[in-house]
FIDOZA-536192 format. One record per residue: x, y, z of N, C-alpha, C in turn. Coordinates in steps of 0.2 Angstrom, whole numbers, plus 5000, padded with zeros to 4 digits. Atoms other than C-alpha are relative to their C-alpha. Layout:
XYZXYZXYZ/...
END
This chain:
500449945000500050005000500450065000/499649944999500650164995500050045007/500049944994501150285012499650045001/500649935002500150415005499450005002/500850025001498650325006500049975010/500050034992498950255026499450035003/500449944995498050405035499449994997/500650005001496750405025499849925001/500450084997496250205026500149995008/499850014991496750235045499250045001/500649955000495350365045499449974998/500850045002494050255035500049935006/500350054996494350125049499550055006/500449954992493650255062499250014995/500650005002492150295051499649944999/500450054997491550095051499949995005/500050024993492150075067499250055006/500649934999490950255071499649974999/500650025002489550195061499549935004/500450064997489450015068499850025008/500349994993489450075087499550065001/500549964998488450235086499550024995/500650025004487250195071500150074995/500049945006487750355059500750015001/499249995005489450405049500250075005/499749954996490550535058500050064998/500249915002490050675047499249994997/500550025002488350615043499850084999/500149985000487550745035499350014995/500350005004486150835027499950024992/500149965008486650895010501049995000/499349975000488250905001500550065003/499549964997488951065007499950015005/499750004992488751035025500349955002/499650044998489550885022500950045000/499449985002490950985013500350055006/499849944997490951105026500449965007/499750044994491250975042500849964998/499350035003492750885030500450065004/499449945001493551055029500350045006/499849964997493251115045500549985007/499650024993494651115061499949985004/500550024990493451085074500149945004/500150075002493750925081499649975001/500750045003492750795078499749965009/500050024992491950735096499649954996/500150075002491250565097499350015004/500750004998489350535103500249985008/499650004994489150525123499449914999/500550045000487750385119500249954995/499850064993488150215119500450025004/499250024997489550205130500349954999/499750075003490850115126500550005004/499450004997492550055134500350075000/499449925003494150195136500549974998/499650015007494950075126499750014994/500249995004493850085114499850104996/500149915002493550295115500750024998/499349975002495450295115500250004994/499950025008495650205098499650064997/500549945004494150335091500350044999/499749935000494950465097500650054997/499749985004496550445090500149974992/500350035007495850375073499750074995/500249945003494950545070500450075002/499949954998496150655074500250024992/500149975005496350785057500549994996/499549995005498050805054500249944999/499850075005498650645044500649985004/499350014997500350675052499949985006/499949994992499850685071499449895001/500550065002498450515065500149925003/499850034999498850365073500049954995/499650075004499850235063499749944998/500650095001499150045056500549985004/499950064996500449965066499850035009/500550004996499850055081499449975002/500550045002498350015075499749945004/500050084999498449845076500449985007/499750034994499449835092499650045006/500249954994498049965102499749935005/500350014995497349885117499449964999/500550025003495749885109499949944996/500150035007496049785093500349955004/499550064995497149655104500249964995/500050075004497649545090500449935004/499650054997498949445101499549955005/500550064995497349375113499449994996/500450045006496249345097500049945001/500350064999495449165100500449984994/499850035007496649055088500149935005/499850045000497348885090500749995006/499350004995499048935101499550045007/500149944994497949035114500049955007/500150044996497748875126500949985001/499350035001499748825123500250065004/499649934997500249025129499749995006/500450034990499048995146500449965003/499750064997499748835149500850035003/499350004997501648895151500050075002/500249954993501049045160499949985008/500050064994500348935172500349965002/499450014998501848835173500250055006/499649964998502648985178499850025007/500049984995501549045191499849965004/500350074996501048855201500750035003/499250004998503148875200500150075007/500249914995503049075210499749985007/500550014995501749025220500249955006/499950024995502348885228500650015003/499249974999504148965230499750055006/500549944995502749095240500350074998/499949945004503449235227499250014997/500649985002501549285227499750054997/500249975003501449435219500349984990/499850035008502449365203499449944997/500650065002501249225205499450034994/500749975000499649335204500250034992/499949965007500449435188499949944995/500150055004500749255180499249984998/500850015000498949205184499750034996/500449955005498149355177500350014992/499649995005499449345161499649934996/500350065001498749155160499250024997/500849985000496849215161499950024992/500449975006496949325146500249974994/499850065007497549175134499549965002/500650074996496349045145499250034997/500849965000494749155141500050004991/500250035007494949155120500349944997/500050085001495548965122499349984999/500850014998493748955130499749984994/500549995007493049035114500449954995/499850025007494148965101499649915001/500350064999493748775109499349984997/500750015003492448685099499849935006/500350074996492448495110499550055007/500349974993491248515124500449975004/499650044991492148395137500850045000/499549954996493748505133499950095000/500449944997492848655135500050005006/500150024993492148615151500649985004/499450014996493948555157500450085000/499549924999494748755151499350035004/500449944994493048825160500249995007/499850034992493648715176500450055003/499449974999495348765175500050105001/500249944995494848965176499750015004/500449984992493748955188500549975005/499550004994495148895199500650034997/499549964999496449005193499750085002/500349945000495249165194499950005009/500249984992494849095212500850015005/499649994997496749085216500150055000/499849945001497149245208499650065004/500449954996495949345219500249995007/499950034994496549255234500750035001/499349995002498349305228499850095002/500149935002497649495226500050015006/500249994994497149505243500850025006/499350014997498649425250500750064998/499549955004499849545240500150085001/500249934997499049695245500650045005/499649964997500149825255499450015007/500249984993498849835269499949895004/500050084996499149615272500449985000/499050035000500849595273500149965005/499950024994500749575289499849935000/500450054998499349445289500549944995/499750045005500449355274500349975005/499350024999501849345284499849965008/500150024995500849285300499649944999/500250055003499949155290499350005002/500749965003498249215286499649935002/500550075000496949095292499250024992/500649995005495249075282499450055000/500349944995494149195294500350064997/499249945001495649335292499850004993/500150025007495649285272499450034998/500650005000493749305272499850095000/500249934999493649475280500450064996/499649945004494949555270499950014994/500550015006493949505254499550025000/500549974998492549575261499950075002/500149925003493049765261499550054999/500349945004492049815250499149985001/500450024998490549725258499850035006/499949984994490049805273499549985005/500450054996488549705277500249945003/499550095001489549535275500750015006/499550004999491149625284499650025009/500449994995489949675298499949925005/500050084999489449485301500449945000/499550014997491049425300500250015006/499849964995491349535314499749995006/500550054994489949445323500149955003/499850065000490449295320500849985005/499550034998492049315328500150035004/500149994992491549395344499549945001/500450084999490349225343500749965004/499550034995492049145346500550025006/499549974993492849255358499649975006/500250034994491549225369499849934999/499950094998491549025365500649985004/499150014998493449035370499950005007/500050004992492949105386499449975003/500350024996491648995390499450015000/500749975000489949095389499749974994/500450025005488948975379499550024999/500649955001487449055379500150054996/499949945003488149225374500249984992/499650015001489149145363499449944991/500650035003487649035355499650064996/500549955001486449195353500650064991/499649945004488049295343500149944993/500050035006488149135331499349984996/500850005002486449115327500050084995/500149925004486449325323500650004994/499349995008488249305310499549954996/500150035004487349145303499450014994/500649995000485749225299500150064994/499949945004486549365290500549984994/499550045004487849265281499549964996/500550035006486749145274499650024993/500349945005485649275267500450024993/499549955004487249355259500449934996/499750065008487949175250499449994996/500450025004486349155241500150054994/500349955005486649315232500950024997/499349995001488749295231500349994992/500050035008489249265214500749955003/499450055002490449115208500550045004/499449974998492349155217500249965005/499750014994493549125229499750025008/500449954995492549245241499449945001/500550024998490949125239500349935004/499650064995492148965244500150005006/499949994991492749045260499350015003/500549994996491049105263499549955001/500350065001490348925261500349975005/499450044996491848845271499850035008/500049964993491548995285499449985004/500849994996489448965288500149925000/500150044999489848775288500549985006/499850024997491048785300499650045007/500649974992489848915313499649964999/500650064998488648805310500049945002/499850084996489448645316500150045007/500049974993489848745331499550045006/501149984995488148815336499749955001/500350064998487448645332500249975008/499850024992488548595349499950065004/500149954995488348745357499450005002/500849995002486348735355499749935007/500250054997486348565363500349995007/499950004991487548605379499750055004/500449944995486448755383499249985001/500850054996484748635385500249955001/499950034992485548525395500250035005/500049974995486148645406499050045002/500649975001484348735403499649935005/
END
């Protein structure tokens, strides 16, 4: 392709790309010389605020429609933007790139280089996810949806851990409880009833089966509630793990306070 002609076929991709997401051409107009007049003029060209789309995607628009030919983003930018991702395109090698990701981070991970780990994981993920698509067998299908759903639940599990405000808990060796409530953040219903839950135990420790019964009953009651509506994750496992382990503990707590009763 001649040089000359780049900017402008750079340019005509912005105008399908325009059309297919906001339903009219980027100088859509009503007559010839309001077309010619929008060509010609400086202005620049804004993009619609309706749909929305990503800001990888506004990003590409934005540098596709810029005027001068010179300043226009590139075809091998182009192809290498964010947006257009050709490298995580669903092909035949997308399962093979995952795989020796994953290697690397099982390798990190059990070393307890956990932040190396976590980056592996997530680098794994985004070749795991158009293996998914490109897969046509159902039975190996269903074995790469497996296999995400337990890298996606370690990789969250990793996030947590790696944090700058759990270093500490890393380094003191994080139980499931601890684990639980530090994924729970951004939950304040959920982190509140953890919270319950584990003044339930303080006062089992010391004795006060009664009190101690009444505070597990109140965390279970609200937790319950809050796994029904959890999504898929690492978060819904520990919170399954945590209301079946109060719950075996209340069940004995229930039956030493009616016989003392």
């Amino acid at each position: 392709m001649c040089p000359a002609f780049i900017p402008v076929h750079v340019f005509s991709h912005f105008s399908f790309i325009s059309e297919a997401l906001f339903g009219r051409a980027p100088f859509a107009s009503r007559s010839f010389s309001e077309l010619e007049e929008k060509i010609r003029s400086s202005q620049s060209i804004e993009l619609p605020t309706r749909p929305r789309v990503s800001l990888e995607c506004r990003d590409l628009l934005q540098r596709l429609l810029v005027r001068d030919p010179d300043q226009r983003i590139s075809f091998p930018d182009f192809f290498n933007h964010s947006f257009v991702d050709l490298e995580h395109m669903p092909c035949a090698e997308s399962l093979q790139k995952a795989a020796a990701f994953v290697v690397e981070a099982v390798e990190k991970d059990g070393a307890g280089e956990h932040s190396a780990a976590l980056t592996l994981y997530c680098r794994a993920l985004e070749y795991f996810i158009p293996a998914l698509h490109y897969e046509t067998d159902v039975r190996r299908k269903e074995v790469i949806r497996s296999k995400v759903c337990q890298y996606v639940s370690r990789a969250e599990e990793l996030k947590v851990l790696v944090s700058s405000n759990n270093k500490s808990l890393l380094q003191q060796g994080i139980s499931s409880r601890e684990l639980l409530k530090e994924m729970s953040q951004d939950k304040p219903r959920l982190f509140a009833a953890l919270d319950v839950a584990s003044a339930a135990v303080v006062k089992d420790e010391e004795g006060m089966a009664a009190d101690a019964l009444d505070l597990y009953q109140q965390s279970l009651g609200e937790l319950i509630l809050m796994l029904s509506a959890e999504p898929a994750g690492r978060r819904r496992e520990l919170l399954h793990a945590e209301i079946q382990t109060l719950m075996k503990r209340a069940e004995f707590l229930k039956e030493q306070v009616s016989k003392v009763q």
